[in-house]
C-alpha positions as CSV (number, residue, x, y, z in Angstrom):
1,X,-42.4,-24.7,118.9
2,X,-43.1,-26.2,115.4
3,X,-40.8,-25.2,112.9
4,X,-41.3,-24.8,108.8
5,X,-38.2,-26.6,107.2
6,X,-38.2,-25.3,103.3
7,X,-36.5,-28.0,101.4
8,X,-39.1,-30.3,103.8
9,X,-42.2,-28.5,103.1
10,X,-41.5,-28.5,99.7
11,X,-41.3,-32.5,99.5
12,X,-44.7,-32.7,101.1
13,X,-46.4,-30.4,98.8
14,X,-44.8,-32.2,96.0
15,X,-46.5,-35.5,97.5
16,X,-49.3,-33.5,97.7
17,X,-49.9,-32.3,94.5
18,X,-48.7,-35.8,93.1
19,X,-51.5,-37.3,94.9
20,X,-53.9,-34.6,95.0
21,X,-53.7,-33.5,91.3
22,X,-55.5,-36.3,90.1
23,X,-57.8,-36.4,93.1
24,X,-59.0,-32.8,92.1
25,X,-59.4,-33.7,88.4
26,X,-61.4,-36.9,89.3
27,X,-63.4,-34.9,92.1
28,X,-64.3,-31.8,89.5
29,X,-65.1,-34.6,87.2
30,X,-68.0,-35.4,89.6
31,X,-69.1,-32.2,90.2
32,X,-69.1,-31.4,87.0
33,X,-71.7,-33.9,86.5
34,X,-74.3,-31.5,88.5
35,X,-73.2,-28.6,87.1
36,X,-74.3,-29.6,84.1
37,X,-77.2,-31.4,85.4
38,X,-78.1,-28.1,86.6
39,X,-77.3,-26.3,84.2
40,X,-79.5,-28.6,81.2
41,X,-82.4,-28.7,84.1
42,X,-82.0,-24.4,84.6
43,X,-82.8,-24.5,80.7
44,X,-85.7,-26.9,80.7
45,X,-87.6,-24.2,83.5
46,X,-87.5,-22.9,86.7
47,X,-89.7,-25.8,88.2
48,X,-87.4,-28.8,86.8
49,X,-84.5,-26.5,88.3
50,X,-85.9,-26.3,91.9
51,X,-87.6,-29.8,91.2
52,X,-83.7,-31.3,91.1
53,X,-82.3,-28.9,93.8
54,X,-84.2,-30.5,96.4
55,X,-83.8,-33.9,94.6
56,X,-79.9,-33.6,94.8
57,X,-79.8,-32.0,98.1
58,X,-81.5,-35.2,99.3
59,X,-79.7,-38.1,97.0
60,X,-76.9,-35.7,98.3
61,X,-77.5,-37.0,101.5
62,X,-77.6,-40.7,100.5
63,X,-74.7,-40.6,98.9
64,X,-72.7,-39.2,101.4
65,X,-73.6,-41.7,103.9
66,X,-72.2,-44.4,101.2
67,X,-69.6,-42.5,100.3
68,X,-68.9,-42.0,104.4
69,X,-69.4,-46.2,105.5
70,X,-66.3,-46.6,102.7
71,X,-64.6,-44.0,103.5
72,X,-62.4,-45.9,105.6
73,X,-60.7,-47.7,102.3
74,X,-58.7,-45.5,101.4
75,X,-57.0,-44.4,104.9
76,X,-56.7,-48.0,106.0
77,X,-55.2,-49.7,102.4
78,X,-52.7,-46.4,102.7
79,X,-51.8,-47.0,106.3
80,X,-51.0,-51.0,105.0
81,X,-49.5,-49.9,102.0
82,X,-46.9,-48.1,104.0
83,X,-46.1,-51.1,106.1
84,X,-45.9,-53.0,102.8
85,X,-49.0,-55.6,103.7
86,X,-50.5,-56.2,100.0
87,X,-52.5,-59.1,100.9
88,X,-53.7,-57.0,103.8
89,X,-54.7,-54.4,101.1
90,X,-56.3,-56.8,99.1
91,X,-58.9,-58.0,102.0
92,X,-60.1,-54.2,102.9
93,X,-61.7,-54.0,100.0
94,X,-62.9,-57.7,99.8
95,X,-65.1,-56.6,103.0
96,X,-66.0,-53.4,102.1
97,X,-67.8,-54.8,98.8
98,X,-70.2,-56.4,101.7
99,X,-70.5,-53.1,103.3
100,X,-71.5,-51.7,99.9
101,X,-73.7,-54.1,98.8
102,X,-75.9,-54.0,102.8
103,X,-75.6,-49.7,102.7
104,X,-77.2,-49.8,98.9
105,X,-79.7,-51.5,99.5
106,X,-81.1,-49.6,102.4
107,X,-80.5,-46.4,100.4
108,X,-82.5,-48.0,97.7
109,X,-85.1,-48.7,100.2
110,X,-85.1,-45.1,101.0
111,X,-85.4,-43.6,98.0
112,X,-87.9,-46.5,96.3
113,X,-90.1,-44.8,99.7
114,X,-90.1,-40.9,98.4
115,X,-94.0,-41.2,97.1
116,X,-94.6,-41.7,100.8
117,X,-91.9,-39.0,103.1
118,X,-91.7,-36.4,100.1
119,X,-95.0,-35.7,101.1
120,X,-93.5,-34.2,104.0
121,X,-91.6,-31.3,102.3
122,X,-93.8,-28.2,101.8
123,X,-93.1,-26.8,98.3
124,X,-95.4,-26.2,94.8
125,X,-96.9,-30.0,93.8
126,X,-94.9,-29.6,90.2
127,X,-91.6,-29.2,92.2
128,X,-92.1,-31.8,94.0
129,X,-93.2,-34.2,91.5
130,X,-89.9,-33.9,89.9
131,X,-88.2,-34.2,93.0
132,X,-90.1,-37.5,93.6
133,X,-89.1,-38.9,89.9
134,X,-85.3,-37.7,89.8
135,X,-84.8,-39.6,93.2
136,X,-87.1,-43.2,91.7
137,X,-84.4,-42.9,89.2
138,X,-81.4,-42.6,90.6
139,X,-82.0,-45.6,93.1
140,X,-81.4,-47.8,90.1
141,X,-78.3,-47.2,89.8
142,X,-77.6,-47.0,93.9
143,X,-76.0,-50.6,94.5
144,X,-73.4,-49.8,91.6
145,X,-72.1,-46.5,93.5
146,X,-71.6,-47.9,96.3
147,X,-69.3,-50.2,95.0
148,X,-67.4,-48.0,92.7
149,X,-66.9,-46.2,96.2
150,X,-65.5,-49.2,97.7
151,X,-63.4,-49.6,94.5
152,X,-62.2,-46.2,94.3
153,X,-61.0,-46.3,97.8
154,X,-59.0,-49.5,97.2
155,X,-57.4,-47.5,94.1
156,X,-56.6,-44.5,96.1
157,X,-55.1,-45.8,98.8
158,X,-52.8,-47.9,96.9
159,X,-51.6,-45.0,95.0
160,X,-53.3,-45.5,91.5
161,X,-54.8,-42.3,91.2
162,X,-54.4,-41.1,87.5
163,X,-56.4,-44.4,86.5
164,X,-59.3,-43.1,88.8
165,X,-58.9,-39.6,87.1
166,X,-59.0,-41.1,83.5
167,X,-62.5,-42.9,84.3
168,X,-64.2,-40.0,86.2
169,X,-63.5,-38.0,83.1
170,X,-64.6,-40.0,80.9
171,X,-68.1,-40.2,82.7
172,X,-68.2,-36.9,83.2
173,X,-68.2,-36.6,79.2
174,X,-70.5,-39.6,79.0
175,X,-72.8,-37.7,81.3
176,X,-73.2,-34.3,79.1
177,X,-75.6,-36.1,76.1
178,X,-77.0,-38.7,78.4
179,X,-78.7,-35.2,80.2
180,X,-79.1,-33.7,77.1
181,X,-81.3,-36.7,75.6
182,X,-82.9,-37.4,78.4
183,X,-84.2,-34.3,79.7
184,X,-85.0,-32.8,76.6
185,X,-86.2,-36.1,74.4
186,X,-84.6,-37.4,70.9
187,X,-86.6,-39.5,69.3
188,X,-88.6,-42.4,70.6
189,X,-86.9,-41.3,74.0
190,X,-89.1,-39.1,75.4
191,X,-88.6,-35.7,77.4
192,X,-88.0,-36.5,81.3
193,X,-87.3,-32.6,82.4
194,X,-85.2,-32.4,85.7
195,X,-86.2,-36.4,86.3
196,X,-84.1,-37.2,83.4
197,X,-80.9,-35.5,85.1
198,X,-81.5,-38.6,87.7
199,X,-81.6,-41.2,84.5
200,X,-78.3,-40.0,83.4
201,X,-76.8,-40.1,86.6
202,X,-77.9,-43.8,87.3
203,X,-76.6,-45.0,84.0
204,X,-73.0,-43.1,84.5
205,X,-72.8,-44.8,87.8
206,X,-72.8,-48.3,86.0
207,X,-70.6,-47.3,83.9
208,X,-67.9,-45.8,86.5
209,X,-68.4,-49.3,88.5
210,X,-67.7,-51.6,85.4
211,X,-64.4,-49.4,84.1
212,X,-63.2,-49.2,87.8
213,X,-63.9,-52.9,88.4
214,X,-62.3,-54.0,84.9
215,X,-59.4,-51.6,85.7
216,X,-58.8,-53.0,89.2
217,X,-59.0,-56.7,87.6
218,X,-56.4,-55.9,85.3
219,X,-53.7,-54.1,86.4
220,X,-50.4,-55.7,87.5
221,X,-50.5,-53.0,90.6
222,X,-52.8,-55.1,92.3
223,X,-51.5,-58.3,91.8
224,X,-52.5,-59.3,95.4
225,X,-56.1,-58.7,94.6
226,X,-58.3,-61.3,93.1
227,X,-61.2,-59.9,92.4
228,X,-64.7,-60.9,91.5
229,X,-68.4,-60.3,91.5
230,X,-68.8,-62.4,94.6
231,X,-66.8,-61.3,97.6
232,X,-65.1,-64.2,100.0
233,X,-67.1,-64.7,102.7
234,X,-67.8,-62.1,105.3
235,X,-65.1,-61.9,108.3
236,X,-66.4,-60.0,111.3
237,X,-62.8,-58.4,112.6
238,X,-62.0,-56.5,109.3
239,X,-65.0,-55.2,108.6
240,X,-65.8,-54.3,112.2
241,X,-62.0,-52.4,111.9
242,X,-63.4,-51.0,108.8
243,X,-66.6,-49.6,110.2
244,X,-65.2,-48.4,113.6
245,X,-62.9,-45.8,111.3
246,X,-66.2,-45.3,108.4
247,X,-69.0,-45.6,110.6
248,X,-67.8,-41.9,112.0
249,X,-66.6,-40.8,109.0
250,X,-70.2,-41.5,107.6
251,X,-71.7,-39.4,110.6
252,X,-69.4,-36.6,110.3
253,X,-69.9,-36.4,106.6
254,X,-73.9,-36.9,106.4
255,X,-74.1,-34.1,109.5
256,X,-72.1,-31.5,107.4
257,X,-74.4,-32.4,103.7
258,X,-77.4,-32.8,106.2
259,X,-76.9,-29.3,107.5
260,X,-76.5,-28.0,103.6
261,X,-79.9,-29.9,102.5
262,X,-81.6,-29.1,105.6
263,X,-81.3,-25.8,104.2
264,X,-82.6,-26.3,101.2
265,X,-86.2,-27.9,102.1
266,X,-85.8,-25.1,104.9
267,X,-85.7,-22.4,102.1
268,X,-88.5,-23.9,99.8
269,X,-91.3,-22.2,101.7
270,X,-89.8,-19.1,99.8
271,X,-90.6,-20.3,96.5
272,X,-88.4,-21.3,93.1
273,X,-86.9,-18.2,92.9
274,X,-84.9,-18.1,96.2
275,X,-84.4,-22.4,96.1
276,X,-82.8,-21.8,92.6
277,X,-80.7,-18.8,93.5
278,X,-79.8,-21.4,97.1
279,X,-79.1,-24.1,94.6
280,X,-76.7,-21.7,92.1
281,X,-74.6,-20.7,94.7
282,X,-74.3,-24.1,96.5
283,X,-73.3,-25.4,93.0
284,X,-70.7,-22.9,92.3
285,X,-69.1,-23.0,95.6
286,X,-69.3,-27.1,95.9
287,X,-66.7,-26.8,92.9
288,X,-63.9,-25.1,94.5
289,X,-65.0,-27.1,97.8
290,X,-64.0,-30.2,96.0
291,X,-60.4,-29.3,95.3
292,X,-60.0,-29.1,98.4
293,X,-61.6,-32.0,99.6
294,X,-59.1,-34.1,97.1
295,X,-55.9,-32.3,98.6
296,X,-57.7,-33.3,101.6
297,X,-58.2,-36.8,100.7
298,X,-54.3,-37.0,99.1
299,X,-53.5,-35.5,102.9
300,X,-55.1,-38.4,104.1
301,X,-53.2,-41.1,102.4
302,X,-49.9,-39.2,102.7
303,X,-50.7,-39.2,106.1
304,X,-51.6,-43.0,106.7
305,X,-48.6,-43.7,104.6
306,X,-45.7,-41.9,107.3
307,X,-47.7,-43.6,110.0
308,X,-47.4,-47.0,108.8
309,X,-43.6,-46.2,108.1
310,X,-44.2,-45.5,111.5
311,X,-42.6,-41.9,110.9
312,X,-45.6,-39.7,113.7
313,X,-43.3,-36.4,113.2
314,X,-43.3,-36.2,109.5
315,X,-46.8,-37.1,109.5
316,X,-47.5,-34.2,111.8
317,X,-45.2,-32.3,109.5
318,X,-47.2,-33.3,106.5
319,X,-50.5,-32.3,108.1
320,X,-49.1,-28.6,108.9
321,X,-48.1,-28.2,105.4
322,X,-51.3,-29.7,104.4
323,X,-53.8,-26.9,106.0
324,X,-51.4,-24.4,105.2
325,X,-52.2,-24.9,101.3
326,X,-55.6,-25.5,101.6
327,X,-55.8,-21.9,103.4
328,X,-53.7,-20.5,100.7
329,X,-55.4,-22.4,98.3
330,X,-59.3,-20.8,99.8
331,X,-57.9,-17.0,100.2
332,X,-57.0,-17.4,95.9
333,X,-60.7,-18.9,95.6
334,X,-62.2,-16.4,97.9
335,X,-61.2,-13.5,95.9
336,X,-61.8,-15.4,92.1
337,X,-65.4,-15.7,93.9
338,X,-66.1,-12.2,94.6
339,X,-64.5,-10.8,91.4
340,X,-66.4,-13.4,89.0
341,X,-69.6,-13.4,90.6
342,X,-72.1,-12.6,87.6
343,X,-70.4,-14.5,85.0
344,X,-70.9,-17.6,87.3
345,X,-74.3,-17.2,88.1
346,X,-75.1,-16.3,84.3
347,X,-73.6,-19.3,83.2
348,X,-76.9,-21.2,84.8
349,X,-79.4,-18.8,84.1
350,X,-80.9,-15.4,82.5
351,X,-83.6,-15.0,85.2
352,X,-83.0,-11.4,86.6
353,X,-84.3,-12.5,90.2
354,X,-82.5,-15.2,90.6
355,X,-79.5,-13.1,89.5
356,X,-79.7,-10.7,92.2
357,X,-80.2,-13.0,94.9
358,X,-77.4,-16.0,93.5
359,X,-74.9,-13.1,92.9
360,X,-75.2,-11.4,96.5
361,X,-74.6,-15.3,98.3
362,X,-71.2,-15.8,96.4
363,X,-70.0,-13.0,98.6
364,X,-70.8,-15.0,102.1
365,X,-69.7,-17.8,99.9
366,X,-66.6,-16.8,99.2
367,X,-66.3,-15.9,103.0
368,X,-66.7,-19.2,104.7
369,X,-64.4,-20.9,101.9
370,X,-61.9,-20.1,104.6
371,X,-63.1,-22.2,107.1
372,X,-64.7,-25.3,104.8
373,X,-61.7,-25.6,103.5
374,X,-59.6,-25.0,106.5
375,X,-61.9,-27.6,108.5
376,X,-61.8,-30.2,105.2
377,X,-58.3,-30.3,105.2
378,X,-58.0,-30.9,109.2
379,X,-60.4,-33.6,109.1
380,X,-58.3,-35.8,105.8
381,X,-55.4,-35.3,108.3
382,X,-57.4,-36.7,111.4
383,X,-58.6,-39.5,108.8
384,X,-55.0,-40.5,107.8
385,X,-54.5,-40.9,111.8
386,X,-57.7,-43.1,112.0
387,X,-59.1,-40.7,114.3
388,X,-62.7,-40.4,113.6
389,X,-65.4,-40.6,116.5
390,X,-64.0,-37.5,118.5
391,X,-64.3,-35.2,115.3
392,X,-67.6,-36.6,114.7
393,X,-69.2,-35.1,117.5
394,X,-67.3,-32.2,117.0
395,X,-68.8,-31.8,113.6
396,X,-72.4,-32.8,115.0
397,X,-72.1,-29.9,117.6
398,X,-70.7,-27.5,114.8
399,X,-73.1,-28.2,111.9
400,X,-76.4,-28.9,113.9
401,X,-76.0,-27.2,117.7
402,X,-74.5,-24.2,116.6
403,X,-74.9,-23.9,112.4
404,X,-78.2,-24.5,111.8
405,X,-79.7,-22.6,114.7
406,X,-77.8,-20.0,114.4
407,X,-78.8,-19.8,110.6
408,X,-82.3,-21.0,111.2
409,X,-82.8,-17.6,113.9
410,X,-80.8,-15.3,111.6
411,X,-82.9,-16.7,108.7
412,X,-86.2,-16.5,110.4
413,X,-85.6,-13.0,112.4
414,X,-83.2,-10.6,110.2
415,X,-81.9,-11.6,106.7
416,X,-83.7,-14.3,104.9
417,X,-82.2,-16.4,102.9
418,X,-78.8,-14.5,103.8
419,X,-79.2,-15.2,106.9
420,X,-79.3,-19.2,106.6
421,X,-76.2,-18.6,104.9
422,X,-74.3,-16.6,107.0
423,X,-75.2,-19.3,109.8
424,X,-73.2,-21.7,107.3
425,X,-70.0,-19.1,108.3
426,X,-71.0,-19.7,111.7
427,X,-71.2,-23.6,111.6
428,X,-68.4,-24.0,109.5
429,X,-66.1,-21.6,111.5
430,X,-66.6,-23.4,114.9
431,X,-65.4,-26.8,113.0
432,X,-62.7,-25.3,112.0
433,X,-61.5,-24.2,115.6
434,X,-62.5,-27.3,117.0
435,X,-60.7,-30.2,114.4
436,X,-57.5,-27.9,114.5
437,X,-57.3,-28.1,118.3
438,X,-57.6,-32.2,117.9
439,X,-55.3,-32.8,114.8
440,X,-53.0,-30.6,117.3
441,X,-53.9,-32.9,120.4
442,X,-53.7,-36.4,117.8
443,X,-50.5,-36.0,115.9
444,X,-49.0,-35.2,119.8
445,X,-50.0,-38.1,121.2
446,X,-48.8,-40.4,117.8
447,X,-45.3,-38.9,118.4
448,X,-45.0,-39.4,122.2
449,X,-46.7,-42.8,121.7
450,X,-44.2,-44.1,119.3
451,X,-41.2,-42.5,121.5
452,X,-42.9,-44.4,124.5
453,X,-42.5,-47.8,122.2
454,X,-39.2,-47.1,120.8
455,X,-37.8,-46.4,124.1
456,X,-35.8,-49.2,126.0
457,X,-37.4,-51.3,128.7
């Protein structure tokens, strides 16, 4: 039976909020970069605001597949980090700057191609010319994301966190008059409406890739690393290690924000009013979603880190303690959801309609904040244990089998829009079952493997 030690648990939340702490600040840094791109594109008009809702939904997408073939960084650099292989450290991130530079420029591809496939999306012909403008945009600034995301990783997982935090606030700060110019004009600049949101977005990602690659050139931390514009030449065995931990990651990931923007272009045969009440909530609950993802990404490295000390029991014990707060941490969000309601959704707009309809999906949004986060913080765990392609599927079969079908016939045949999201609660409550049971099954088998090596012959 697994037992709570006190003086134990509190170590590992102390790890946790020394490595999470940051994490959260850097990760409400970025999503406070669409909340305000929603909210300056809610003020231009109720087109530019549906206009960018599908736009993000869909960059969403791309960005999570980057964000997914990297993901692998931090994890691994941890795990080496712990053994105390800085060189080792150094050459993850040397090949995932090739990785970066190959998945940008098929994202770029993709979105340079949205005349063409946003065709395909049935909504008004002004929504969807913004749509089509805010995505052109931000695929100039696609190559330098990615490899801020390689870079960020590398800094992560060797511990540097409160230097990440200091640059993702400072471009969330840039990023508030960039959208203000640009969607709204000053003067020779001219007014870009919800497109401009995309502008701003593509210069802050330039900027977050030249601070973190001037910060990771600099600092005495990463002496090991020399770093520079051109990687070393590719080598086959790390990245192929790096993609048989991301690739999966990137699959899991793009099936859970797939599922979410499915939704969306799902939803926009119901017009600007429901896709803008659909985008509200999404917004407001993606920003209590994201502290949990960074406890769940500081889980993952604290994780990696015992293994490579090759300590499986603590790490188990560290993943226990890990859920446990996020759980704690989702009940607290659940109810400041519920009770604060109106003031969010007022905060993006005065349209009485979308109001009514925003204000009533916090409540099933505060209900499956349970499971996300219950499911996000299993999965960092699994992560830090470089288990990936079994909770991939299990995602898959979670998000699209049962999720969206579930929400797509509850949508369709009883509640509208509140249907779709209460097949969210569906979805995200089976993933939550399902990566328990296998961090359960995963952090077993790590103890009785290293008891199996440790054992004499």
């Amino acid at each position: 039976m697994f037992r709570i030690y006190p003086r134990a648990a509190t170590t590992e939340l102390r790890h946790l909020a020394h490595l999470g702490g940051p994490l959260v600040v850097s990760n409400l840094a970025v999503v406070s970069m669409g909340v305000t791109d929603t909210l300056v594109a809610g003020r231009a008009g109720e087109v530019d605001l549906a206009g960018l809702a599908l736009g993000s939904s869909i960059w969403a997408v791309c960005a999570v597949i980057l964000i997914g073939l990297l993901a692998a960084v931090s994890p691994l650099v941890a795990h080496l980090r712990g053994a105390r292989d800085e060189q080792g450290c150094a050459r993850q991130l040397q090949q995932a700057q090739w990785i970066a530079l190959f998945g940008g420029i098929a994202v770029i591809a993709l979105l340079l191609a949205v005349p063409w496939w946003g065709q395909w999306i049935d909504t008004e012909e002004p929504v969807r010319r913004v749509m089509e403008h805010y995505l052109l945009a931000l695929a100039t600034g696609t190559l330098p994301f990615a490899l801020g995301t390689a870079l960020r990783g590398y800094c992560e997982g060797m511990g540097q966190v409160r230097p990440v935090m200091r640059i993702y606030l400072a471009a969330a700060v840039l990023n508030i008059p960039l959208d203000i110019i640009l969607v709204f004009g000053a003067g020779p600049i001219p007014a870009m409406g919800g497109a401009g949101c995309g502008w701003a977005t593509s210069l802050v990602s330039w900027a977050l890739a030249g601070a973190l690659f001037w910060h990771a050139g600099r600092d005495p931390a990463y002496r090991s690393l020399k770093l520079s514009l051109l990687p070393p030449r590719p080598d086959w065995p790390t990245q192929r290690h790096l993609l048989a931990v991301g690739l999966p990651i990137c699959i899991g990931a793009g099936s859970e924000v797939t599922f979410f923007a499915s939704l969306a272009i799902l939803l926009a045969p119901y017009g600007a009013t429901i896709v803008a009440a659909h985008q509200i909530g999404m917004n407001v609950g993606t920003i209590f979603y994201l502290v949990a993802l960074a406890l769940a990404q500081a889980l993952s490295i604290r994780t990696a880190q015992l293994l490579g000390q090759q300590r499986p029991r603590r790490a188990r014990f560290a993943s226990v303690v890990g859920v446990g707060s996020g759980l704690v941490y989702a009940a607290a969000t659940g109810v400041l959801l519920i009770a604060l309601r109106y003031p969010f959704v007022m905060a993006y707009t005065s349209n009485a309609d979308i109001i009514a309809v925003a204000t009533n999906l916090l409540l099933l949004c505060a209900a499956f904040q349970l499971v996300d986060v219950a499911q996000a913080m299993a999965w960092g765990a699994l992560r830090g244990y470089k288990d990936t392609r079994v909770p991939m599927y299990m995602q898959i079969f979670s998000y699209w089998l049962v999720g969206l079908t579930s929400a797509y016939w509850l949508g369709e045949n009883l509640w509208g829009v509140y249907g779709y999201w209460t097949g969210i609660c569906i979805g995200l409550g089976v993933a939550c079952v399902l990566l328990g049971l296998r961090l359960k099954h995963t952090s077993s088998r790590a103890i009785v493997s290293a008891r199996a090596v440790s054992a004499p012959h």
